[in-house]
C-alpha positions as CSV (number, residue, x, y, z in Angstrom):
1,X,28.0,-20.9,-19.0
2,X,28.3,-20.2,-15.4
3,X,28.8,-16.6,-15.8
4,X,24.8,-16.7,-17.4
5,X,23.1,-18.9,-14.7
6,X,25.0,-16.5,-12.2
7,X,23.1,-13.4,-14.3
8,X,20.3,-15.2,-14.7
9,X,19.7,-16.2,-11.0
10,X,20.7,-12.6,-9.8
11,X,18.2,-11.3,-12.1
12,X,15.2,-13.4,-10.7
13,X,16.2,-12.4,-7.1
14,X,16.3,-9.0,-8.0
15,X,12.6,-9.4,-9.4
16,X,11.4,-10.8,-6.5
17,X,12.6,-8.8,-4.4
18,X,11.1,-5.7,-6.4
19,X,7.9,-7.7,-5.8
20,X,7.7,-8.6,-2.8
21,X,8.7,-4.8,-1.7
22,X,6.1,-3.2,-3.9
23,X,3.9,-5.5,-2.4
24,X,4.9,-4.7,1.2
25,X,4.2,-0.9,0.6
26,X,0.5,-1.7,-1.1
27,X,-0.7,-3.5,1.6
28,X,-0.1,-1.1,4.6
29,X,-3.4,0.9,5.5
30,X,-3.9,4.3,4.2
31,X,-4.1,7.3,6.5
32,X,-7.1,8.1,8.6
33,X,-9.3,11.6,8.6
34,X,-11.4,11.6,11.1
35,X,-14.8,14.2,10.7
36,X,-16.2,15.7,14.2
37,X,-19.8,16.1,13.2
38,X,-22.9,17.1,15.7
39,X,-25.8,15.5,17.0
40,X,-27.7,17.6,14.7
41,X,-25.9,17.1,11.6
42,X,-26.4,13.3,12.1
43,X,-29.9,13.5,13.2
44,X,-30.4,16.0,10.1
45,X,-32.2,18.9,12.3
46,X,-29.3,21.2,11.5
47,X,-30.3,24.4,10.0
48,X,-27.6,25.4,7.9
């Protein structure tokens, strides 16, 4: 009996920990790009 609630509670913290790690890693921002664009692309006189 002990030797299953040992199991049994290593399991959940096993879980949770796969959880709360998975969690970690989706929550961090994704990269940057950065675009340099011109006065006249963003005023739209740019002939291309």
């Amino acid at each position: 009996m002990k030797g299953k609630m040992a199991l049994a509670v290593v399991g959940v913290t096993v879980i949770l920990a796969a959880v709360v790690g998975g969690a970690r890693e989706s929550s961090s921002p994704g990269k940057w790009e950065y675009q340099i664009v011109s006065f006249a692309e963003l005023s739209g006189t740019k002939v291309s």
